[in-house]
ZAVOLO-238945 format. One record per residue (C-alpha): x, y, z; residue in three letters; residue number from 1. Coordinates in steps of 0.25 Angstrom, whole numbers, plus 5000, padded with zeros to 4 digits. Each point is the difference from the previous one (the first is absolute). Layout:
ZAVOLO-238945
    c1    c2    c3  residuo  num
     X     Y     Z      ALA  NUM
...
end
This chain:
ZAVOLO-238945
    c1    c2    c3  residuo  num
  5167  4795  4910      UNK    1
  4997  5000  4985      UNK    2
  4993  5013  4994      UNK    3
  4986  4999  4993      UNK    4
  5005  5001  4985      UNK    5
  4987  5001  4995      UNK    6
  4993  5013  4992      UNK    7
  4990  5009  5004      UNK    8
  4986  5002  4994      UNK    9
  5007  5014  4997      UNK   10
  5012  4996  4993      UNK   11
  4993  4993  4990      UNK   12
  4988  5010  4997      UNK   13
  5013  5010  4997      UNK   14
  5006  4988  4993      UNK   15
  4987  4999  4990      UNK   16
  4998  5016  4999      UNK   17
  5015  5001  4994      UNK   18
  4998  4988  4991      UNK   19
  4988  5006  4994      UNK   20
  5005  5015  5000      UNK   21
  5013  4992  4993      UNK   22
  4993  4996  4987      UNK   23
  5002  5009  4987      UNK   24
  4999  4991  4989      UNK   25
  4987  4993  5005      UNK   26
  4986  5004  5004      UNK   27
  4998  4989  5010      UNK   28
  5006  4988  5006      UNK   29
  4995  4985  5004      UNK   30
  4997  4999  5015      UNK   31
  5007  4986  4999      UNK   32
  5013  5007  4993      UNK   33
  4999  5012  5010      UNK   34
  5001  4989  5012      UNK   35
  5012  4993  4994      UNK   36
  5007  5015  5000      UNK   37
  4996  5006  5014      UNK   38
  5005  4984  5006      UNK   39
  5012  5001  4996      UNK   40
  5003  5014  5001      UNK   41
  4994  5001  5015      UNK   42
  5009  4991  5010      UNK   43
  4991  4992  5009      UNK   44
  4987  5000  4992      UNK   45
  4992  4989  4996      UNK   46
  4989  4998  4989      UNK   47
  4990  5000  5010      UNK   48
  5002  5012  5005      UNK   49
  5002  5008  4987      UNK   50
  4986  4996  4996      UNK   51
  4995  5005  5015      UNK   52
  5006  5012  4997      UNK   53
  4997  5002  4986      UNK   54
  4983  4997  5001      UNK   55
  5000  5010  5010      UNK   56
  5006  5011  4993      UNK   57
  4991  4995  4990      UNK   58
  4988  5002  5009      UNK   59
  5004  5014  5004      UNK   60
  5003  5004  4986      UNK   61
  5015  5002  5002      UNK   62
  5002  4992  4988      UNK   63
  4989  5001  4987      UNK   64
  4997  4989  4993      UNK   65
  4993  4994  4987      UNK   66
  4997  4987  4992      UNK   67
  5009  4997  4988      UNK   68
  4997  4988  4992      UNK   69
  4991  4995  5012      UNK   70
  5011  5001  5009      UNK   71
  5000  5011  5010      UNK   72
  5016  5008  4999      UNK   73
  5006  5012  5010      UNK   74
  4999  5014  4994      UNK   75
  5014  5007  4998      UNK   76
  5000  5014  5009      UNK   77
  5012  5006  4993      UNK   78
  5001  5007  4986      UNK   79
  4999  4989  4990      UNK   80
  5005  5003  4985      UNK   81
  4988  4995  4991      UNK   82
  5008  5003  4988      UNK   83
  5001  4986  4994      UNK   84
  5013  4994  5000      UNK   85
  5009  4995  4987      UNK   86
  5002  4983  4998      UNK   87
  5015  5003  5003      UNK   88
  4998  5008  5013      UNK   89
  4989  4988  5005      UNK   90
  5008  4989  4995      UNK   91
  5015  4998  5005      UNK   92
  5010  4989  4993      UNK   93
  5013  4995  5002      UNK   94
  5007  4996  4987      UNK   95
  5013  4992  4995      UNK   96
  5006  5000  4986      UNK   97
  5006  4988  4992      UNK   98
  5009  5000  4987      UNK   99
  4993  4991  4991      UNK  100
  5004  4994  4985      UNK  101
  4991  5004  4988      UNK  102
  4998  4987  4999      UNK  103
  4994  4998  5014      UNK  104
  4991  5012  4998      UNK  105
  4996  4996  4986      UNK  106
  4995  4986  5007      UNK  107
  4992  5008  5013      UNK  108
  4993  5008  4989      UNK  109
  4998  4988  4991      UNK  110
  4984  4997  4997      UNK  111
  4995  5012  5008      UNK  112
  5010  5001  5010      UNK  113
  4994  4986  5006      UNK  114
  5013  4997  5009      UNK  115
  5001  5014  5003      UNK  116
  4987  5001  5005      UNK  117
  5000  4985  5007      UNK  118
  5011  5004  5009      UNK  119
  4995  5013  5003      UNK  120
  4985  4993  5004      UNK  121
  5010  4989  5009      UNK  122
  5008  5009  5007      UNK  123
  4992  5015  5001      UNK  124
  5008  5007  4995      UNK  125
  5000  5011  4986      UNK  126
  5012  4998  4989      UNK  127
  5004  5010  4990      UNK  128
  5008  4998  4990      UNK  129
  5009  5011  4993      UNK  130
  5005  4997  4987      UNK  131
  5010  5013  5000      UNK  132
  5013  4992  4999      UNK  133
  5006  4992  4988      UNK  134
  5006  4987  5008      UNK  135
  4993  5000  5012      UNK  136
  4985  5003  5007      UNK  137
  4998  5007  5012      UNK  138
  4989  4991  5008      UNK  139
  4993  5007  5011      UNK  140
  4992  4992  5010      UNK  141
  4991  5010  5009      UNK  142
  4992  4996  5011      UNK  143
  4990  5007  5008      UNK  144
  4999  5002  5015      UNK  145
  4986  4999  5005      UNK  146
  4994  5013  5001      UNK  147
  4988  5005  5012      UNK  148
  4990  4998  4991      UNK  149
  5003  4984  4997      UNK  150
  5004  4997  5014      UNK  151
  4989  4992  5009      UNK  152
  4994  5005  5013      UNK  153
  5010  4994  5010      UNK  154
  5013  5005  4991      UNK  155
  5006  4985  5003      UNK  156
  5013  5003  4993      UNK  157
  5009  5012  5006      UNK  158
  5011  5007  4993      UNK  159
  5012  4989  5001      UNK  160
  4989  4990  4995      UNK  161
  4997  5008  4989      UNK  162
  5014  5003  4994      UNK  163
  5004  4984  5002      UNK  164
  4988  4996  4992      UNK  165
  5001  5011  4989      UNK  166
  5015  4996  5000      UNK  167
  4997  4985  4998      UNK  168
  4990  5005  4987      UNK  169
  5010  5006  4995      UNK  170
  5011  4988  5001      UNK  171
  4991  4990  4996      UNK  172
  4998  5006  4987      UNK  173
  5015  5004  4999      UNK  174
  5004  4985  5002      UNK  175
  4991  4995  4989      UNK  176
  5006  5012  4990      UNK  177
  5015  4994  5004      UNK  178
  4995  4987  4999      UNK  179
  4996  5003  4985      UNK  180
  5011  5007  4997      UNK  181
  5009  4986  5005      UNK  182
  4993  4992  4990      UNK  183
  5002  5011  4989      UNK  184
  5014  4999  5003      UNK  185
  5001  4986  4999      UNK  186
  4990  4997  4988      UNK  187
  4999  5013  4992      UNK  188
  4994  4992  4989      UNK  189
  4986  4998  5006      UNK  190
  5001  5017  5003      UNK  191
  5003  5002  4983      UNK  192
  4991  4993  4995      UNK  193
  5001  5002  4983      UNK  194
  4989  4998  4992      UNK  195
  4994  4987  5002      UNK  196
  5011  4996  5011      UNK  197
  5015  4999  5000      UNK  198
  5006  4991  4989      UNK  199
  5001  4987  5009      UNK  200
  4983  5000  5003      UNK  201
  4998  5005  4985      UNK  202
  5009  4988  4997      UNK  203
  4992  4990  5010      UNK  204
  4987  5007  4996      UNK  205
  5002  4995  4986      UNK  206
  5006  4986  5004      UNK  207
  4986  4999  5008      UNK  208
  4991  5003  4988      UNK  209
  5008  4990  4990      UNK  210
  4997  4991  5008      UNK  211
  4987  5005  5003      UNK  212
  4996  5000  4985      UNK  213
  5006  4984  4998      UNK  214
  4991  4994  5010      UNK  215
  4988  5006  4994      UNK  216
  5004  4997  4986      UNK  217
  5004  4986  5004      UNK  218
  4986  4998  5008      UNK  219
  4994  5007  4987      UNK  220
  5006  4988  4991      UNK  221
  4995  4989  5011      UNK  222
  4985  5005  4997      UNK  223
  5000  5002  4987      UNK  224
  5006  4986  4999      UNK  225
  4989  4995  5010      UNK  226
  4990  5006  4993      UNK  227
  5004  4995  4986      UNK  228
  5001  4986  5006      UNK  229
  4984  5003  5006      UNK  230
  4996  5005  4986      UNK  231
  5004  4988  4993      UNK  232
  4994  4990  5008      UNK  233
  4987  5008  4997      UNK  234
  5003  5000  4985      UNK  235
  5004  4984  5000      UNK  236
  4987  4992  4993      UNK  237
  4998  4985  5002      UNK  238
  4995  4992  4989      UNK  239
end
């Protein structure tokens, strides 16, 4: 004979109370994220049941309510610290450092710092660059975990999910720093550029505009030849 696993009405009206006595930080929570809690904290329990549960505390003012944004949220019932929190203590980030050359950082800063900024658009993620040392520059790559605030009503991704894909950001933009560093280790000469190129495109560039120069001077010579040719034959007089 197999026990009845199922919750009681009970359990889950303790479940929300503890939940909404629970919150400090916030003054109210969603309905749809407070279902997503008491579910998997109350063994046996179903959606359906939580919003039975829940209308009827509603109903009979167990639980206040109020409209933010058009949408109607639950009321926190324990002591809530309104005193505004810091960007640090709201946003949490997990970080890597790299050893970079100067010349690597020199070619991320390069025009604005438009490869910088391209991978960190690609990959999410924030680099910083300190400059401190004379060989070498430390790289930091930084990415943010999603905070309460940013994540949707269901709270689709748990805490494994989070970590993989903050850790993922994080890789990416690593892989494409070590890839940069691979092909300024095999052709340092397109890292130091000197004025005008290396020696070798200086040497080409001039090679190209030589011969840039004898075309149009030998096409020059063809026209004014043609046109000397037309002018004649306008000048000629027939007797």
């Amino acid at each position: 004979m197999s026990s009845d696993t199922s919750a009681t009405d009970k359990h889950v009206e303790e479940a929300i109370l503890a939940v909404l006595a629970s919150l400090t930080t916030v003054n109210s929570i969603r309905p749809n994220k407070l279902r997503k809690i008491i579910c998997k904290q109350v063994k046996g329990t179903n959606w359906t049941q939580y919003q039975v549960v829940l209308d009827r505390m509603v109903s009979e003012n167990a639980i206040q309510t109020k409209k933010e944004e058009g949408e109607k949220v639950l009321l926190a019932t324990g002591d809530v610290n309104t005193e505004e929190p810091t960007k640090e203590s709201r946003i949490q980030t997990k970080k890597t450092t790299l050893q970079i050359p100067q010349a690597v950082a020199r070619h991320l800063t390069r025009k604005g710092h438009s490869k910088q900024k391209n991978i960190e658009k690609n990959t999410k993620t924030m680099m910083k660059i300190d400059r401190s040392q004379k060989d070498e520059v430390s790289l930091t790559i930084e990415a943010e975990y999603p905070t309460n605030e940013s994540e949707d009503e269901d709270n689709k991704n748990d805490d494994n999910d989070v970590e993989e894909i903050v850790q993922k950001r994080i890789n990416a933009a690593a892989l494409l720093i070590k890839n940069m560093i691979k092909s300024y280790k095999k052709n340092p000469e397109h890292f130091e550029k000197k004025a005008g190129g290396t020696f070798a495109e200086q040497a080409e560039a001039k090679k190209r505009k030589e011969e840039i120069l004898k075309k149009r001077h030998k096409k020059r010579s063809m026209d004014e030849q043609r046109n000397n040719k037309q002018k004649k034959k306008k000048e000629r007089k027939f007797y």
